[in-house]
N, C-alpha and C positions, 0 to 999 in steps of 0.2 A: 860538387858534381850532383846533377840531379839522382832525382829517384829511378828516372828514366835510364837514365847512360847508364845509373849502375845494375840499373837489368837487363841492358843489353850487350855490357862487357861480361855480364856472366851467363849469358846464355851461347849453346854451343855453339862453333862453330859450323858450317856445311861438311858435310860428310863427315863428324863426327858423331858417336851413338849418342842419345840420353842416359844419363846416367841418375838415379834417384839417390836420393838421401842416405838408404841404406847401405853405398860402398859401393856402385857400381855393379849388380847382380847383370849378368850379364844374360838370363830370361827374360828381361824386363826391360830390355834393348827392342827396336825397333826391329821385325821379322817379316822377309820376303819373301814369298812365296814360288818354287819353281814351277817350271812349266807341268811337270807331272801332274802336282797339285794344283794347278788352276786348272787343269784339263780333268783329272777329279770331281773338283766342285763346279763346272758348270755342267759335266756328264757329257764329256768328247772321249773320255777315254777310247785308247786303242782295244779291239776286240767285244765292244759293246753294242754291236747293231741291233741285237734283240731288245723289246723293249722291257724283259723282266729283270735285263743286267744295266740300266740305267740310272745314275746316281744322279745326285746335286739336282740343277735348273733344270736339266730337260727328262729327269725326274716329276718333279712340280707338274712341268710344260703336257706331260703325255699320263698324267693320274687320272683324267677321265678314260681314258682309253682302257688302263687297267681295271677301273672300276666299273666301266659298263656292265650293263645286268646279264648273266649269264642268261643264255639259252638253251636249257638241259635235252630238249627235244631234239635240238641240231646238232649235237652229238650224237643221239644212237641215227640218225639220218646218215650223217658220214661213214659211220660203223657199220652200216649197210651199204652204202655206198660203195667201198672197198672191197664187201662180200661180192659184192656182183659184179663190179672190176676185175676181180680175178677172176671170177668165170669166162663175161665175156671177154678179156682180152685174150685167156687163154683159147677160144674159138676162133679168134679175129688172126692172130699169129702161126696156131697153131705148136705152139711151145710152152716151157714149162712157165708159166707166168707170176708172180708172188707180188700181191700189194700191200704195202703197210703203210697209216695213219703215221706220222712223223710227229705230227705238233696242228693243233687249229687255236690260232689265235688272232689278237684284233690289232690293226693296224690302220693310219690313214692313207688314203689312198694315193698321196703325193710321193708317201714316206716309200710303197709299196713300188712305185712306176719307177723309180729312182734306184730299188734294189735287186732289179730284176736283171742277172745275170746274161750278158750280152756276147754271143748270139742268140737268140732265143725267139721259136714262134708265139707268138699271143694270138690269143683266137675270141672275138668280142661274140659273144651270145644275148639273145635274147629271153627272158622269162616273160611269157606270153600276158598268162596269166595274173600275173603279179606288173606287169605294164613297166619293167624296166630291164638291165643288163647285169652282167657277167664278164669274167675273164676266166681265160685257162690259160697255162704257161707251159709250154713244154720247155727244157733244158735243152740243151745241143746232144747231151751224152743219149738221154731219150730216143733223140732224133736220129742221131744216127744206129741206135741199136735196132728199132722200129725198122728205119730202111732195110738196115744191113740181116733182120731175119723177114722182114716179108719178099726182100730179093733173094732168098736164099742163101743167107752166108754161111759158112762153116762154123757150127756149136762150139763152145767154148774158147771160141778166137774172141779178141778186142776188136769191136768197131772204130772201121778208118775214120779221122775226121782230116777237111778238108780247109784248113783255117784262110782269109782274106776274101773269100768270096760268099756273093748271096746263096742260100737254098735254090735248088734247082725245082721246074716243075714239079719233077715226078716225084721229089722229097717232100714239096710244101703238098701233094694230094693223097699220098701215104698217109701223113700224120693228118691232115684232115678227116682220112678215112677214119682214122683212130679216134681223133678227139670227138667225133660224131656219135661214135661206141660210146665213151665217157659220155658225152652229153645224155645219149639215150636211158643207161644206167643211171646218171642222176635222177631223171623222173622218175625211174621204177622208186629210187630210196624214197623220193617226197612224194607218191603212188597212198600209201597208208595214211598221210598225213593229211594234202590237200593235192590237188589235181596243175600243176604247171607244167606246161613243155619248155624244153630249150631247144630253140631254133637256133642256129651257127648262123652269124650275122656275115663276119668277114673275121679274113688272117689276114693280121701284119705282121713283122718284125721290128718296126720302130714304136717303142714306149709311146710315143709324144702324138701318135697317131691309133691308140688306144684308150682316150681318157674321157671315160664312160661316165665320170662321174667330177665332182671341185677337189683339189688337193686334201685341203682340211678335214675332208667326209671321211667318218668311220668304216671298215672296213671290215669283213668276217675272213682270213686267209687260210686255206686246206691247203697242209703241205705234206704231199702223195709220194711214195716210194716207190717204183715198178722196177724190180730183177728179172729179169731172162736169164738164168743162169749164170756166167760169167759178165754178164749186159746189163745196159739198163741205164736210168735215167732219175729226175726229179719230175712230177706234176702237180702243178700247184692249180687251183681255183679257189677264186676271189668272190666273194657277193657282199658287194655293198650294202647296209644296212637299212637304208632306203627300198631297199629291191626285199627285203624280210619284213619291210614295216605292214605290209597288208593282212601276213600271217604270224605279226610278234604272239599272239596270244594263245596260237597253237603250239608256234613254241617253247612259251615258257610251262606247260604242263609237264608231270612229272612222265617219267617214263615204268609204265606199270605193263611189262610184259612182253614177246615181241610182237605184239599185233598190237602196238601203240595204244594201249590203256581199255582193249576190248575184255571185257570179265564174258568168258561163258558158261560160267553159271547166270550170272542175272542174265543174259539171252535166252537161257533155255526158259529162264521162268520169265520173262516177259513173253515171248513164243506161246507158252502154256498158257499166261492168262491172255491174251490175245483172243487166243479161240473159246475161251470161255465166254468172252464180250460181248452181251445182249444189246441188240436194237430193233430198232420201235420200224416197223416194216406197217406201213398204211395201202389198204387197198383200197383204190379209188375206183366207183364205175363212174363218176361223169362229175365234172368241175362247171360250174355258173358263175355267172357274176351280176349281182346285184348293189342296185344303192344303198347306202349308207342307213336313209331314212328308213327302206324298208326291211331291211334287215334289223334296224332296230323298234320296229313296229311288228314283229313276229310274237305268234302266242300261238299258245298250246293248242292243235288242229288244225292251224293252217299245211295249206300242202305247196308244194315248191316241185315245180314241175322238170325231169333233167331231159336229157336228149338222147335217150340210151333207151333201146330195148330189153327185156331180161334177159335175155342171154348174148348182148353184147359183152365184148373183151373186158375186164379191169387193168388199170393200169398199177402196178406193185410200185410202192413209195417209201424211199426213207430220204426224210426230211427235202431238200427239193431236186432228188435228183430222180429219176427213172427210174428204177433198175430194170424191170421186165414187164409183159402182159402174162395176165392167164385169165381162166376159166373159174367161175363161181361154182361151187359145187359141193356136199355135201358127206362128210364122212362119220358112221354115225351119230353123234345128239350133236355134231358141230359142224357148223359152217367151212368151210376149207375152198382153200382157191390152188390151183395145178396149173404152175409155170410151163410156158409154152417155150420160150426159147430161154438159153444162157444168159446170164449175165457179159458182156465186152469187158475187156480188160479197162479200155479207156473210160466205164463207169466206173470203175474200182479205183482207178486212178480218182475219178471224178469226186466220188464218196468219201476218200478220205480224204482230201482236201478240205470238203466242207464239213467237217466235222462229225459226219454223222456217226462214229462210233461213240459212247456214252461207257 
C-alpha cells in the first residue's frame, strides 16, 4: 500500500472530530459557533440600535462616526436651546411645560430615516444662512399631547390616540404651529454665535420623502424631551454636518462663559483705550492739481496760486475721508478752526473702515 492510501485510511472520517496526538482533548475539536455568537461578532445583536452599544464589524463599519471631532460649542447651543423651549413653549400651550436634553449624538443619515418611529411628523427646514436643511421629528405621543392641551383637554388625563389613520388638518397645523416656536428658538440659541434663520420648508409623514441629504452622510441628532405634566412627547432635530460645515470653526471654540467667550473686562479696557485714540485730523482750505514736472521743479519762493478766498470754508480731513467744514480762526497764540456742522454717522461708519484710526 502506498504512502497515500495509508493517509487516507487514517484520516477521519465525515462528521467525525479531529483528534490530535495528545488523546483526543476534546478543546482541540473543531468548534461552531451559535447564532448568538455570530450575531455578537458581526454587531446584530438584539437591543443594540445605539451606536455606543455596537460590537464586532459594524463596530469597525460606524468608528468614524464615533470618532468625529467633537463640537464643544454645539453643546452649550443646545443647552440654550432647551432653556428657551421651555419658556417659549410654555407661552405657546399655556401649561406647565419641562424640556430636557436626552442624548446629542452622531449618526448617518440613512441609519437615522430608518429609525424614526412611525407615525411621526417630520418637518424639513431650511438654514438660510448656512445654504442647506434640517429635520425635526415630532413623536405621535407629542402629537397628540400638543393637540389634546392646545384643544383644551382635561390636565392630568392621557392623550387619546387614534391608531390606522393619517393626522388630520387641524393636527398637522397645531404641531406646525409648534415646531415654528422650535424653529424660532433655535435661531435665538445660534443668535450669540452666528446669524442663521430656519425657515419651515414643508411636513411630511413618510421618511422616504424627507431625504435632505445621501444615506452614508454624517449626521448631528438632538433628542428633546417635552412633559406637560402627565403628557408629552419625544423631539428630535437632525443637522446634517454639511449644513455645520460653514460654521465648523466657531464651533469648535471653547466655551468661555455664557456670552460665548465675551471677557468684559478686556471690553471695558479696549472701550477705554478707544477713546484715548489719536488721529491725525488735516485742514484743507483748497486742493490743486498740478504736473508731475512742475511739482518737481518747485523751490524755495515760488508761490502756488489756490482758488479760495481767506475766509472761505476749510474742509476737516482724516486721511481720505470728509469729516466736516469749518471756519479758520484764532484762539490765542494758535490757529484753531470751529466746526460748522456734525460729523453723519455714515462717515464714521466711512472712517473706520478706512483705517484711519492709528
Amino acid at each position: 500500500m502506498s504512502d497515500t492510501a495509508e493517509a487516507a485510511a487514517e484520516a477521519p472520517q465525515e462528521g467525525e472530530g479531529w483528534e490530535g496526538e495528545a488523546g483526543g482533548d476534546p478543546q482541540a475539536a473543531e468548534r461552531i459557533l451559535n447564532q448568538d455568537e455570530i450575531d455578537s461578532l458581526l454587531g446584530f445583536g438584539l437591543g443594540e440600535e445605539d451606536n455606543a452599544g455596537r460590537t464586532g464589524v459594524r463596530a469597525i463599519i460606524n468608528s468614524t462616526l464615533v470618532s468625529y471631532e467633537r463640537l464643544p460649542m454645539l453643546e452649550i447651543v443646545f443647552d440654550r436651546l432647551v432653556r428657551l423651549m421651555t419658556t417659549s413653549l410654555r407661552n405657546f400651550t399655556s401649561d406647565n411645560v419641562e424640556v430636557s436634553l436626552d442624548q446629542i449624538s452622531s449618526i448617518r443619515f440613512g441609519d437615522y430615516l430608518n429609525s424614526i418611529p412611525l407615525p411621526a411628523i417630520i418637518s424639513v427646514f431650511r438654514a438660510e444662512q448656512l445654504d442647506n436643511f434640517g429635520l425635526v421629528t415630532v413623536d405621535s405621543s407629542l402629537i397628540y399631547s400638543v393637540v389634546d392641551v392646545l384643544l383644551g383637554g382635561r390636565r392630568g388625563g392621557v392623550s387619546t390616540r387614534v391608531e390606522g389613520r393619517p393626522y388630520t388638518t387641524i393636527e398637522r397645523m397645531l404641531v406646525t404651529r409648534m415646531i415654528e416656536v422650535v424653529l424660532n428658538d433655535a435661531r435665538s440659541a445660534f443668535a450669540p454665535l452666528t446669524e442663521v434663520d430656519f425657515v419651515l420648508d414643508r411636513i411630511e409623514t413618510n421618511p422616504r420623502f424627507a431625504a435632505i441629504a445621501r444615506p452614508p452622510n454624517a449626521a448631528i441628532v438632538v433628542k428633546l424631551r417635552v412633559d406637560m405634566e402627565d403628557r408629552g412627547g419625544r423631539l428630535e432635530l437632525l443637522l446634517p454636518y454639511a449644513t455645520l460645515e460653514p460654521i465648523r470653526k466657531m464651533l469648535l471654540q471653547q466655551f468661555m462663559g455664557e456670552k460665548f467667550g465675551r471677557d468684559n473686562i478686556w471690553e471695558g479696557h479696549l472701550a477705554s483705550e478707544l477713546w484715548n485714540t489719536k488721529l491725525e485730523v488735516r485742514a484743507v482750505l483748497d486742493e490743486t492739481t498740478q504736473p508731475l514736472r512742475r511739482v518737481l521743479d518747485l523751490k524755495v519762493g515760488d508761490t502756488l496760486m489756490l482758488d479760495a478766498p481767506p475766509d472761505s470754508p476749510v474742509t476737516l480731513k482724516c486721511g481720505a475721508v470728509n469729516l466736516s467744514d469749518g471756519r479758520v480762526g484764532r484762539m490765542g497764540h494758535a490757529l484753531a478752526v470751529r466746526v460748522e456742522r456734525p460729523i453723519a454717522p455714515a462717515l464714521q461708519q466711512a472712517l473706520i473702515k478706512s483705517g484711519g484710526v492709528k
